[in-house]
N, C-alpha and C positions, 0 to 999 in steps of 0.2 A: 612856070619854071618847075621842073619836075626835080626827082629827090636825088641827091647826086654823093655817092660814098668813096671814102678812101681809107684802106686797111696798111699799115704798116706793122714790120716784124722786130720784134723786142727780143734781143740776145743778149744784151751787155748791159750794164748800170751806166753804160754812157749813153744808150736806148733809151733805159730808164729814166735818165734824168731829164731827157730830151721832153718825151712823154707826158711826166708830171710837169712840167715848163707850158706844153703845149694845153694839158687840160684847165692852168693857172689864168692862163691867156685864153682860153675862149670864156670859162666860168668869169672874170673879169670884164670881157667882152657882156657876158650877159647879164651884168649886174647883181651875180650874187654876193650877198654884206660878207664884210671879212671872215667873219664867224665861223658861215655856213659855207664858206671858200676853203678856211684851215679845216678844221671837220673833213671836208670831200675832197681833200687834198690830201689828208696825214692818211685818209681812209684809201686812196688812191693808192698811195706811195706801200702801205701795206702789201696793198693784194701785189703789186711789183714786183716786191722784193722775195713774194711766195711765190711768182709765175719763173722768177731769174734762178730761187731755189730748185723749182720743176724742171728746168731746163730753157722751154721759150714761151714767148705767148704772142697775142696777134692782137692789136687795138686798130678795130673799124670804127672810125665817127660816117654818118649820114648825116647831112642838111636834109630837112624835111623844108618841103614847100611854107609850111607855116612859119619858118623860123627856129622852129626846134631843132636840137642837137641832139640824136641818138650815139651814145658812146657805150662801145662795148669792147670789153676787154677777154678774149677767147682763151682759154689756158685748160687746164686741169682741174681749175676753180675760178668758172665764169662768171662775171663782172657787167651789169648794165645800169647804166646813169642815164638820165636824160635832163637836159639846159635848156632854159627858152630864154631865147635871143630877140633884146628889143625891136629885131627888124632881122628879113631875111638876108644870104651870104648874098654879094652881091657880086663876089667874083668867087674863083677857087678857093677850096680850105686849107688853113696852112697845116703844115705835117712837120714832124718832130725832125725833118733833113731842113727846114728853110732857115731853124733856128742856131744862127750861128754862135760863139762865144760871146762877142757883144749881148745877143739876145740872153744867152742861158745868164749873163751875169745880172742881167737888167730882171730875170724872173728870178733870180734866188733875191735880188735887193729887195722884189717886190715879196718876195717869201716872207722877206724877214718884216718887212711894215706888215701883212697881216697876222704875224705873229706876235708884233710888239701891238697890233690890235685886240688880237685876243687877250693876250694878257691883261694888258688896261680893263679889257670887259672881264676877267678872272680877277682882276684886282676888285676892280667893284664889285665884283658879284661875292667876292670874298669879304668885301668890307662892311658889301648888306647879310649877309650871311650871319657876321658875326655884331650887327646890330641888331639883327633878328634872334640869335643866342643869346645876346644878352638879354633883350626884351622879352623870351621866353624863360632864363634864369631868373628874373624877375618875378615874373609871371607866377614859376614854380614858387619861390619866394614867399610869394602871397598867398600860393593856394595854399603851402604848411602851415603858415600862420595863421590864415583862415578855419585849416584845418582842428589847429593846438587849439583857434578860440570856441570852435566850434564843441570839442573835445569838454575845455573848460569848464564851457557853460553847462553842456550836459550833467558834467560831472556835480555844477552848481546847485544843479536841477533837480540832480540826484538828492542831492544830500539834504536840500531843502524838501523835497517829497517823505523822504527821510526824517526828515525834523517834524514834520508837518504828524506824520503819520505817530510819531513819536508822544507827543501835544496832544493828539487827540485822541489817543490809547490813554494816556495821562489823565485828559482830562473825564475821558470814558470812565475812568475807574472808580477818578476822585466822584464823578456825580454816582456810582453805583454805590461806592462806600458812605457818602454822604446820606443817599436816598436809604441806605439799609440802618443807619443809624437813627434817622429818624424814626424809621420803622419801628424800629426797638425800642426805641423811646418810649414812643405810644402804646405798644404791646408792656412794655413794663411796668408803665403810669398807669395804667387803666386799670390794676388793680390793687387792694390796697391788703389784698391776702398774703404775706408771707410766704406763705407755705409756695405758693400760685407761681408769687414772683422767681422760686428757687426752680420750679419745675420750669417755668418757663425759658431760662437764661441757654442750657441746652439746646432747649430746641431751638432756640433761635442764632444758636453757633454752630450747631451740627449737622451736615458734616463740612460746609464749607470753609467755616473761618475756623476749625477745631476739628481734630479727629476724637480728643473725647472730654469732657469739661468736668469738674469739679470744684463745688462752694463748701467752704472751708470758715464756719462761722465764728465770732471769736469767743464768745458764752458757752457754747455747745455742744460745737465740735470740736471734734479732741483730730490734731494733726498726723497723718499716718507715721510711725516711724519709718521712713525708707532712706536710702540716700538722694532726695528732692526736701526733706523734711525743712532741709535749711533754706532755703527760697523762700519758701512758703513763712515761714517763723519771719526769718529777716523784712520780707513784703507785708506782715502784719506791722511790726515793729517800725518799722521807718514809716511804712504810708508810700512808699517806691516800689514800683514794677522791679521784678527780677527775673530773669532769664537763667535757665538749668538745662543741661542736654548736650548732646554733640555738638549745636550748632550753634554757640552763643551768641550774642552780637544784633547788628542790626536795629537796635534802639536807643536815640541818643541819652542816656544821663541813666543806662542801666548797671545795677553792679555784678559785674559778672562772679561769678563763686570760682574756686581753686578748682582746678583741675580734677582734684579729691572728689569735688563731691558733685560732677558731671555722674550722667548716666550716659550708654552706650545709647540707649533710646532715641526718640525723637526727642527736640527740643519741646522745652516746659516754659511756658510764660505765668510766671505768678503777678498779679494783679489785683491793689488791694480795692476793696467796693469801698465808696465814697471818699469824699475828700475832705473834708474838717474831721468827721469822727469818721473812723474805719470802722465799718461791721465785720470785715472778712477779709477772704481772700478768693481769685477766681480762679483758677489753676485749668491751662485749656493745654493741649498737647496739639503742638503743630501738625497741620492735615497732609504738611507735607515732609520734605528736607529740613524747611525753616521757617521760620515768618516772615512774611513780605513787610517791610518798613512801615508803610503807608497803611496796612491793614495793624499794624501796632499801635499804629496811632488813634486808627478809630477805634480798637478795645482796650485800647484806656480809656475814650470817653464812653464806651457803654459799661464797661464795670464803674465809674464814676457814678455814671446814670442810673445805675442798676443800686449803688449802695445807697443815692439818696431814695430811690423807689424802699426799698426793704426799712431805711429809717425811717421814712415817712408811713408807711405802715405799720412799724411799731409801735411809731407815737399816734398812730391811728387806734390802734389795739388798745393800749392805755388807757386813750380818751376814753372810747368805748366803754370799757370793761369800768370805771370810774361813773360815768355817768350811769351804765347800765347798775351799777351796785347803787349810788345816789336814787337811781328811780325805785327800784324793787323796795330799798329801806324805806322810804316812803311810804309804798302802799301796804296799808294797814289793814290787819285781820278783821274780818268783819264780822257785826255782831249778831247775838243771836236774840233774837226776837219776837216774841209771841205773837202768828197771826201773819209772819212776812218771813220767807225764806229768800237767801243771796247768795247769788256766787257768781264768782268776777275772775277773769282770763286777761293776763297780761302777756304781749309777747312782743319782745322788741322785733326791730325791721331784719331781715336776712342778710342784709348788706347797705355800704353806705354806714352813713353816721348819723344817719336818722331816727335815733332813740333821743330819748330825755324830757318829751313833751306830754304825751298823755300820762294820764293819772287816773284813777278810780278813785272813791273813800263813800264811809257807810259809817255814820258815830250815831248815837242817839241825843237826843235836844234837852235839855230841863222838863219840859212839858210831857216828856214820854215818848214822843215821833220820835221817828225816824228818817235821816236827810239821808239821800241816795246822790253820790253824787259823779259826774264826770267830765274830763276837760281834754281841753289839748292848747296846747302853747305851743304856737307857731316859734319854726325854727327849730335847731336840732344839735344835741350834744350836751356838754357839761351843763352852760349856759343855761340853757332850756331845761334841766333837771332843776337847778338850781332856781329861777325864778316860780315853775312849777311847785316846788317846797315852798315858798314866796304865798302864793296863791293858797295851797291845802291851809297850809297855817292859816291866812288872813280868813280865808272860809271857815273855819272852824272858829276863830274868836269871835266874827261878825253870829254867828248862827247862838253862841254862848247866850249872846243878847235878847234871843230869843227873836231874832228877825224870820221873815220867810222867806223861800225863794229868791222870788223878786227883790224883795231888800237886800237880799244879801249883795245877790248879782251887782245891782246899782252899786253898791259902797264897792266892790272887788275893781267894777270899771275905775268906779272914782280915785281908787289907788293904783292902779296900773296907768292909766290915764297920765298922772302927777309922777309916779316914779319910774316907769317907764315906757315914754313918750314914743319909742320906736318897736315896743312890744307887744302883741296882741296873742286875744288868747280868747274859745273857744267854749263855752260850759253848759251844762243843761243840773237843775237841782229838780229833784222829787221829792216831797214829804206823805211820808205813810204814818198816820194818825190810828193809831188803836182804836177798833172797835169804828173808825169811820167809815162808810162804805165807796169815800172814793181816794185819790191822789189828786195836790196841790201839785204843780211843775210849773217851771219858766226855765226859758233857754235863752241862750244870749250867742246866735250865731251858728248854733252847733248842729250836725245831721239830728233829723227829727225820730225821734223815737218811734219803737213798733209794741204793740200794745194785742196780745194775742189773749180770746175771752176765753171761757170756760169749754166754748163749745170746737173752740180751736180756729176761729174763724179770726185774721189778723188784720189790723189796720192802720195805717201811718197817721202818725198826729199831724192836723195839717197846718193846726196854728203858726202864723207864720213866727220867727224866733225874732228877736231883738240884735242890734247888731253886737257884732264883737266885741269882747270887754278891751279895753284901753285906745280904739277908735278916738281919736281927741276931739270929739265934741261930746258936749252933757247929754245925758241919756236918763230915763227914767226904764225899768224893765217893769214889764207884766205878768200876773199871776193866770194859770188855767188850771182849771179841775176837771174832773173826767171821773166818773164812774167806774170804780174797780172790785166789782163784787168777786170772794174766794173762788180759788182757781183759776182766774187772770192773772198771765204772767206779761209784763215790762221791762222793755230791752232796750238797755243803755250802751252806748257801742261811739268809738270814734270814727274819722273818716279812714283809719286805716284798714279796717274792715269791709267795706265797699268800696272805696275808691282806686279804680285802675287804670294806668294809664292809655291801656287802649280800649276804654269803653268809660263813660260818664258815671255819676254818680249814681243818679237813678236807676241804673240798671243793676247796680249793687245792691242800691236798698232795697227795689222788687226782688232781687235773688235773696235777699236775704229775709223777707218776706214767706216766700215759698218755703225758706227751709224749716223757717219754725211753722210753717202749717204742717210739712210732714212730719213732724216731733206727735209722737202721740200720748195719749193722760200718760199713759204710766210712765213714758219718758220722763217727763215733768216733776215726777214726782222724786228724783235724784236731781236736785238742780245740778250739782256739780258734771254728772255724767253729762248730762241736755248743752251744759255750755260746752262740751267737748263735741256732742253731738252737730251742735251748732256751725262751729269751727271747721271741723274739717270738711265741710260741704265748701266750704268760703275760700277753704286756701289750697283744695287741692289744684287748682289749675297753675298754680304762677307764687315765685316767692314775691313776698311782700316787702315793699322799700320804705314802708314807713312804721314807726310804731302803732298797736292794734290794743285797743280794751275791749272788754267786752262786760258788761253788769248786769243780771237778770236778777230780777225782784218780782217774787210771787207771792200773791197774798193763801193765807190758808184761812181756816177756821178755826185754827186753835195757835 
């Protein structure tokens, strides 16, 4: 079957309607859904009513062999559709003259059920539309509230970073102020100088915690008159921190002063040194606008710190200066003697509290000898002055008796021994006998003496010594004599003269050995000068932490 066409002419809207009838009824014929019928039908009926506007137009359908409908609508604004038809035309096509009034009514009736179909499909499609709006309003819904908790948490986030950061600036601080106080502490404690402690308190505020500090004693120094005078007065008086300056404040339980007697200045923190007895006052002017709270808080406890440092030095000084006058009263002028010249060097320790123990003494016997004597009493201060006096006395009564050495020694242990049992103590005795040509000695524990001959050639007594007097077992001591023909000089000396703490004893005693070999006759012959002589070879390298004697006993011929 080949392709067979039929064109009719469109003039009138009664063409027109014929037309859209006819393409109702083939589109229907070829099974297109209602839909896609209203659609190419309302689109049909358009271009119509523009071709009836135009004037005319011409609608050709072709049957194609395959069953397809070629529909074209010829005008001013041409029109091509094409329909495929379940099956091919199997007679002629109909044309918009076949379709009588029955028919055109039977296609609008069919008009309107694919219109009451589309809409049903408009309904639903409206109905899923606005099921789908809701469920996207929803949607939205969630995301803001997603959004606000997301927001939230940030902002939670924040603020605890915040916090955090906060804590640990805090905590940052507290451990620098903490570790700086220690610091202080131990730089304050470690000395027992006054003077030390005052120089030190500066430096150790300026310029961070203080742009400039000022101690303020209560004996000694006399307070500036300025307008801050009253702080300072008041801070001695009560024993309360006071704050003076522009910026008062910021210390809980400070009393601020009248307005009167502020300075335009930086703030002034007055801060009294110690806490049961006040020594002073600290007076530090802020390094900056003001004083940080927390940094208030730790210079209160280093002025605290610092006042019991300066008491406890004081009564350092006391002790000192007390025992140091108990030991010098003590040591006795020494005699003068025909045939035996003395001279004897006391010097307390440079630092520390280690005076009060050695002793010298030089007295003559009933018999006409002469007892040389010297000691040290372990331990250090009053105490050790005081039993020291204990001991010279108990040696001089025992010796009255006319005992030697060795006697004496034994009876001094036997009383230290019994009166005190946790005291010990260190001595060497020498007897110089007129007209004899040598020395009696016993020692009980003590550095061994050096014995330098005429010809200058020195040597260490090697006998070995007895132990320490008050040791608490019974002891008996030993006597030794030695040849001491004129112009032999013998050197009594404690262990603070040799002994150092970074080198041992015996390298004291050899140096000290050497010195008196360099001593030449004529030296000797000023014993006083010789024991200075002595001395300063011994202590120029390092102060000395302990008390030092020193007793030289030369024989002469006359």
């Amino acid at each position: 079957m080949t392709a067979t066409s039929d064109t009719w002419t469109i003039a009138t809207a009664a063409d027109a309607v014929r037309a859209r009838a006819l393409l109702a009824r083939l589109a229907a014929d070829a099974g297109v859904p209602a839909l896609d019928r209203a659609r190419l039908l309302a689109g049909f009926g358009a271009r119509l009513r523009r071709a009836l506007a135009d004037g005319r137009a011409e609608l050709t359908v072709t049957a194609r062999a395959d069953g397809e409908l070629d529909l074209v609508l010829d005008g001013p604004r041409p029109w091509r559709h094409r329909l495929v038809r379940p099956a091919a035309v199997a007679g002629p096509l109909p044309g918009p003259a076949d379709l009588d009034e029955t028919r055109l009514a039977e296609a609008l009736l069919a008009a309107d059920e694919d219109t009451t179909a589309v809409l049903a499909t408009l309904d639903e499609t409206e109905e899923l539309v606005g099921f789908h709006r809701e469920e996207l309003h929803q949607t939205n819904q969630g995301v803001l509230a997603l959004h606000a908790e997301l927001e939230a948490a940030a902002v939670a986030q924040r603020d605890l970073l915040d916090a955090e950061r906060a804590a640990r600036a805090e905590a940052e601080n507290a451990r620098r102020l903490l570790t700086f106080l220690a610091n202080a502490s131990a730089a304050l404690n470690a000395s027992l100088d006054h003077e030390d402690i005052l120089r030190r308190l500066p430096q150790l505020l300026v310029p961070e915690y203080a742009r400039h500090v000022d101690v303020w004693l209560m004996d000694d120094t006399p307070v500036p008159p300025d307008d801050r005078a009253a702080a300072t007065v008041t801070a001695a008086r009560t024993g309360r921190p006071q704050h003076a300056g522009a910026h008062p404040g910021g210390l809980a339980g400070v009393d601020d002063l009248p307005a009167s007697a502020l300075s335009p200045d930086r703030p002034l923190l007055c801060l009294p040194l110690g806490a049961r007895t006040v020594q002073g006052v600290l007076t530090l002017t802020a390094p900056g606008d003001r004083f940080d709270p927390d940094t208030c808080v730790m210079l209160l406890e280093v002025a605290r710190r610092a006042g019991i440092a300066l008491d406890n030095a004081r009564r350092y000084e006391q002790h000192r200066d007390v025992a140091e006058a108990l030991q010098r009263a003590q040591l006795t002028d020494l005699p003068s003697t025909a045939g035996l010249a003395l001279a004897a060097r006391y010097l307390p320790a440079t630092h520390g509290l280690n005076i009060g123990g050695d002793w010298y003494d030089a007295f003559p016997q009933p018999d006409g000898s002469v007892l040389a004597v010297i000691g040290d009493v372990t331990g250090h201060g009053l105490r050790a002055a005081v039993i020291m006096g204990q001991l010279r006395t108990a040696l001089r009564a025992y010796a009255v008796d006319g005992n030697g050495p060795a006697r004496i020694l034994t009876l001094l242990h036997r009383m230290l021994r019994h009166q005190q049992p946790e005291l010990y103590a260190t001595c060497a005795i020498a007897r110089f006998t007129p007209g004899a040509p040598d020395v009696v000695w016993a020692a009980a524990g003590h550095p061994p003496a050096l014995v330098r001959d005429p010809g200058g050639e020195v040597r260490v007594l090697e006998a070995k010594p007895g132990i320490m007097l008050g040791v608490p077992v019974p002891y008996e001591y030993e006597e030794h004599s030695l040849e001491l023909p004129a112009g032999s000089t013998l050197a009594l000396y404690t262990d603070g003269l040799v002994e150092r703490r970074s080198a041992g004893i015996d390298a004291g005693i050899d140096r000290l050995a050497r010195t008196l070999e360099a001593l030449g006759a004529k030296d000797l012959e000023d014993l006083d000068s010789a024991a200075d002589s002595v001395l300063k070879p011994m202590l120029h390298d390092s102060e000395h932490d302990d008390d030092i004697c020193l007793l030289l006993c030369r024989t002469t011929t006359s």
